[in-house]
N, C-alpha and C positions, 0 to 999 in steps of 0.2 A: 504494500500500500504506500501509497507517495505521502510524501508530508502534506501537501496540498490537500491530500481525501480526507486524513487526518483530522487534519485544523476545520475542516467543512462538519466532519464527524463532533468534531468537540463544542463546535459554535450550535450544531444542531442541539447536542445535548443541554447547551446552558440557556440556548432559548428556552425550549420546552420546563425546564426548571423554571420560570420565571413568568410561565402560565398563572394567570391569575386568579386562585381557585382556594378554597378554603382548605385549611390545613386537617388532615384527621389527627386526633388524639395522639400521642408519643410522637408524631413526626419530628427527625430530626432536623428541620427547618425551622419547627417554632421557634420563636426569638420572644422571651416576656419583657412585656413594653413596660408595665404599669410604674414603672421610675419615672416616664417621662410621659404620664398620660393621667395624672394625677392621681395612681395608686390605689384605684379600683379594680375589685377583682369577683367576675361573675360566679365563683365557686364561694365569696366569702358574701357579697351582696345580695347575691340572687338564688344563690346555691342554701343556702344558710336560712334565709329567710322560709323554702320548702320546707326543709330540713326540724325545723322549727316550732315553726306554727300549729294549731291545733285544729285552727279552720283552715278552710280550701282558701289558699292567695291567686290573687292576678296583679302578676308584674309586667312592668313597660319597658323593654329593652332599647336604644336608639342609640346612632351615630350615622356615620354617611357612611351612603351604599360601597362595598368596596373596603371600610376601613378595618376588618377583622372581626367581626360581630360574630361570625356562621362560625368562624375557627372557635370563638371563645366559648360559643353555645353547645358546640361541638365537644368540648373539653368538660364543660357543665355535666352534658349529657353523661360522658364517662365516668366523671366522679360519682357522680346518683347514683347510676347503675353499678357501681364499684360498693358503694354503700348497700346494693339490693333494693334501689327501687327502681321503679318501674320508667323510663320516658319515652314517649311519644314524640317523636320530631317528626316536621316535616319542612320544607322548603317549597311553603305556599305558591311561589311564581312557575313552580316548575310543572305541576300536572294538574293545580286546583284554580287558581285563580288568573284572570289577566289582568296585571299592572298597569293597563291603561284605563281599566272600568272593572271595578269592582264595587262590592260592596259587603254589607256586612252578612245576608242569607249566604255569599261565595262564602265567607270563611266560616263561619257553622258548618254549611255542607263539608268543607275540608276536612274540619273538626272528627265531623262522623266519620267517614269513610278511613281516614286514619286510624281510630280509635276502634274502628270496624275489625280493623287486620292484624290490631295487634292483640287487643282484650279477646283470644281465640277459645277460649271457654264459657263467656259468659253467651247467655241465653240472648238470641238475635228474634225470638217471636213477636216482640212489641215493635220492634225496628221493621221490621215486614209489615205486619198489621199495621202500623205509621202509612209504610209507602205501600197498601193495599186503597188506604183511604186517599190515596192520590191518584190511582191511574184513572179514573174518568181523566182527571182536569192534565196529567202529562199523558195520552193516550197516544197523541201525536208529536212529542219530543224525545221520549229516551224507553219506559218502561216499558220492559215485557210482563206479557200473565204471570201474576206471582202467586204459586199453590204452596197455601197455607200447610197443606197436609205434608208438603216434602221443605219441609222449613230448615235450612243451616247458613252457618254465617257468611260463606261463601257465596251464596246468592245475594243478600243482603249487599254485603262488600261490590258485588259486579253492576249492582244498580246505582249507587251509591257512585261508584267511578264512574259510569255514562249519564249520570248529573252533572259532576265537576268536570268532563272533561268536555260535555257540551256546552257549561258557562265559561270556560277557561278558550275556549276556542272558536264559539258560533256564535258571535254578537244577535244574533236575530231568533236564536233557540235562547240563549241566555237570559234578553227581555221575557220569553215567555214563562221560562222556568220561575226566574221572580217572582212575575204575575201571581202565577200558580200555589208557588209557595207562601210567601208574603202572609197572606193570612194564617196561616200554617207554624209558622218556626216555636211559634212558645209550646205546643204539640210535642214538636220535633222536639225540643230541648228539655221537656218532661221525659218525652218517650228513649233520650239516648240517657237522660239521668238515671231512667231505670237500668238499663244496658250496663251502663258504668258503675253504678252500685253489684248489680249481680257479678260482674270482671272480679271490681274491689275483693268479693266476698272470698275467689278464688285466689287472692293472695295473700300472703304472709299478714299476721295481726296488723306490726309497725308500718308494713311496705308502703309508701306514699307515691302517688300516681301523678305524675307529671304531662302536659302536653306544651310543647313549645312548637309554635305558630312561626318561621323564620320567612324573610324576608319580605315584609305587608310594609318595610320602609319604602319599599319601591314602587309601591302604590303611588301613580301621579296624580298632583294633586289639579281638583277641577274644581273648578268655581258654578255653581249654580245661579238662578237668577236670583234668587234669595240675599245672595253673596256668602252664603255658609258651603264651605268647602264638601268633599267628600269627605276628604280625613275627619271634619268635625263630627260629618252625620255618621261616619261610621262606630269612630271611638270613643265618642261623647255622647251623641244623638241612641246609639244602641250599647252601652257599657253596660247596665242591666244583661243585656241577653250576651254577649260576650263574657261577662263574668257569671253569666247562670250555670255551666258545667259544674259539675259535684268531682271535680277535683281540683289539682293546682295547675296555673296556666301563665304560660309566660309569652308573649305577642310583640316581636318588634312594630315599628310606627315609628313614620315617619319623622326626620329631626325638624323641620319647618313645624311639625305639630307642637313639640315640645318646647319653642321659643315663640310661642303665639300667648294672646289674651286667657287664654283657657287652660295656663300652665297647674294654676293653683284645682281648677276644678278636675284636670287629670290628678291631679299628688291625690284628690279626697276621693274620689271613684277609684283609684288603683294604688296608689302608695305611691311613694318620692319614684320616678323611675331612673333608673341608671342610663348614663351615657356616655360612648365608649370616642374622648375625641381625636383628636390628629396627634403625634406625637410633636412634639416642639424641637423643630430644627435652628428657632431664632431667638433671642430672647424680646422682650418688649419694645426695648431701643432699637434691632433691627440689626443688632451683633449675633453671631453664630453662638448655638448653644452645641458646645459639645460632648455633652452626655447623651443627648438625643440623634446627635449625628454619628457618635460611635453603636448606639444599637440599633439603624440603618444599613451602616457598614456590615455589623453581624446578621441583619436581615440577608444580605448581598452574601457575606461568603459560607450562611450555612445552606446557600443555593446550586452555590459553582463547583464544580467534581472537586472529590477530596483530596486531590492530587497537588491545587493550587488555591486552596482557603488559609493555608499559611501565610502566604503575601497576595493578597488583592494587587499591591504594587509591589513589584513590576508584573506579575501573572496575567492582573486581568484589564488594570490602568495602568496607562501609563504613565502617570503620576498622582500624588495625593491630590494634588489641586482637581483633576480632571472628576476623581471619586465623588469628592465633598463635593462639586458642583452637579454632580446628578442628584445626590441628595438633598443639597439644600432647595432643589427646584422640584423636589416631587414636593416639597410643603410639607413631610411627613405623613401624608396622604400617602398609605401603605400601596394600595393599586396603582397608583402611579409612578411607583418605586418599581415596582415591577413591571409596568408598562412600559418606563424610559430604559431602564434595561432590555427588555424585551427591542425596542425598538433602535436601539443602540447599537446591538448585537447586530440587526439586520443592513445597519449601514454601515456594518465593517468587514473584511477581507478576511482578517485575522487578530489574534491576540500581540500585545495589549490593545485595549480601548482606546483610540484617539483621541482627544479634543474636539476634533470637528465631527467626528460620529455622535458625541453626546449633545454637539450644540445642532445638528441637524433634528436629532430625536426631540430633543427639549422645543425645537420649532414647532415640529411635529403636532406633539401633545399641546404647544402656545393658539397653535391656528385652532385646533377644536375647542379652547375655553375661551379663545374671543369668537367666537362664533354663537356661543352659547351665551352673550352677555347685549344683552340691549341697550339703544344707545340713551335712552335716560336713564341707566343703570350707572354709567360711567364714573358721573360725580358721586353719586352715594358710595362707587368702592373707591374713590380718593378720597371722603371722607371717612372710611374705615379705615383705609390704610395709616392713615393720621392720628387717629384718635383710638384706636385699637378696640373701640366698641360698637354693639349695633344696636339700631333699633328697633323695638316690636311693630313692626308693619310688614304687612305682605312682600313687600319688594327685597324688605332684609333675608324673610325667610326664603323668598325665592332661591336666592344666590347661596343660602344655607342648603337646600332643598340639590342645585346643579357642583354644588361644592366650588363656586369662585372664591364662599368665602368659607375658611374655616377655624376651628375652634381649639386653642390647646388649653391646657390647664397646669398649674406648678402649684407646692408648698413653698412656701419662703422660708426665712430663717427660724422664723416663731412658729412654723408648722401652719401658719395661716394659707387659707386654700384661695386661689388665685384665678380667674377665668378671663381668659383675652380672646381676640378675634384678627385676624388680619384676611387682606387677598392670599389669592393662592399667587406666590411667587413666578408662575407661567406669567401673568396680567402685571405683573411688574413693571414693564416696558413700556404698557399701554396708559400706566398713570400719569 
């Protein structure tokens, strides 16, 4: 093999490492932030509170899409289950719901059909009888004849998936199913309460019953003529029926949600919820922080073959300047750390990493967030960029919402907790 296959060979493998996909449990890629992300931690926060409690919780998870939430939930999941309890994950956008029009009947249905496939011993005959009293009104959408007499949960579960996967996919079936249901869900959510009680009964005395709802951040947010968002009417408007499961639930949502008018009325409907922000690559004055741009670096080299995470430089940069300048421009924005690498890698030949491969990629990823920034937006992110805070108004949470603008957090010297804002360093040039 020539050296030329080789190095083709090696650039192929450090691309594909630098896929931007949530991390599974022991991966040895994970890299723990919480030093430079204000020290929150979902197994102590979120974890602990399940763990805990005596009632059924519903907690709020949120940060921007992309920033390590799924890995963290991910990690959650493990520990529960390492302790012997029970969770239910799933990753809403992927087979249940669509992020451009949802609502809140889509994630109940998700709800079910999860809880369908895992709770495989409890009694599915109330879950049938449910959707026996629907086929008049879905006759012409999804159900087939359901006989009571050959009743298992597997059928149950196959109806259930041709719900969600015709709101997740057929805008013009998805109104209908609504319709259909709409009058229906508090039925539903009695009739899957029973389901989840008889599951319950089949586990361990202690075991506590978890379902985690992942990625409903991605939900985009629409404005009605009302001028009350979707996220409001989903999270607020229906929090009752979201928190009526008979166990414990944990539901990401959007961060635009969580910096609106309605902060204090989610903390009393759901508890404080946690938010997981950017890591801090700058300090406030707009000097490099270097604790936060060394566990970047370790993001980067527990990526690249083992062969060469000894020296990043000269292995993979060609110098430290060229390093820290990819980093300090992903903003600490974890996906985009791995996007400019990703795209870094594709404007180069070979190892090390050039200069003008990172300023090409940095272009790159520059041209899609001015494109994503409107031109009365302009001033409001030089006024961020200034004044390191934002305001409670739609246009702030906008750019919260597309990630122009993001959020870090620090202790100071007195352990006092700290929250700031700035642009995302791509838009730098544009100020």
């Amino acid at each position: 093999m020539s050296t030329s296959q080789e190095m083709e060979y090696l650039l192929d493998e450090m691309y594909n490492a630098f896929t931007p996909t949530p991390l599974q449990p022991g991966d040895p890629a994970y890299v723990d932030c919480r030093a430079v992300r204000g020290d929150d931690d979902v197994l102590e926060d979120l974890g602990r509170t399940v763990r805990r409690s005596q009632q059924f919780t519903c907690q709020l998870y949120s940060g921007y899409r992309g920033s390590g939430k799924t890995t963290e939930l991910l990690r959650l999941k493990k520990d529960l289950e390492d302790r012997d309890h029970v969770v239910v994950y799933f990753a809403a956008d992927e087979e249940d719901i669509s992020v451009q029009d949802a609502e809140y009947t889509d994630i109940l249905l998700a709800c079910t059909r999860h809880l369908l496939q895992r709770l495989k011993k409890a009694n599915p005959k109330p879950i049938l009888n449910w959707l026996k009293g629907r086929l008049w009104e879905l006759k012409d959408v999804t159900l087939t004849q359901i006989n009571l007499e050959q009743v298992n949960l597997e059928s149950a579960f196959q109806e259930f998936s041709k719900l969600t996967a015709s709101v997740r996919a057929e805008p013009g079936q998805r109104r209908k199913i609504r319709a259909s249901l709409e009058p229906h869900m508090e039925t539903l959510i009695q009739t899957l309460n029973l389901f989840i009680e008889d599951g319950r009964n089949h586990l361990p005395e202690k075991t506590k019953l978890l379902v985690i709802a992942d990625n409903l951040d991605r939900i985009v947010p629409i404005f009605r003529d009302n001028e009350r968002s979707n996220h409001e009417e989903i999270f607020l408007d229906r929090h009752e029926q979201l928190k009526a499961l008979n166990c414990h639930i944990i539901y990401t949502v959007p961060i635009s949600l969580i910096y609106s008018r309605w902060a204090t009325e989610l903390k009393d409907n759901y508890g404080i919820p946690l938010v997981l922000p950017s890591i801090m690559v700058r300090q406030t004055n707009g000097e490099p922080y270097n604790k936060g741009l060394e566990i970047l670096q370790m993001v980067i080299r527990r990526r690249v073959p083992p062969s060469l995470q000894n020296a990043l430089v000269p292995n993979i940069f060609e110098s430290q300047a060229v390093l820290r300048e990819l980093c300090l421009m992903s903003g600490g924005y974890v996906r985009d750390l791995v996007q400019l690498m990703q795209e870094a890698i594709t404007k180069t030949d070979g190892l090390p990493i050039q200069a003008r491969a990172v300023r090409r990629a940095t272009d790159a990823l520059r041209d899609v967030y001015r494109r994503a920034v409107e031109e009365q937006q302009w001033m409001l992110l030089r006024d961020v960029h200034q004044s390191k805070a934002i305001k409670n108004d739609d246009m702030h949470r906008s750019l919260l919402f597309s990630r122009c603008l993001l959020e870090y957090r620090y202790f100071d010297d007195n352990g006092d907790k700290h929250i700031w804002y700035d642009v995302h360093p791509l838009l730098w040039k544009e100020l």
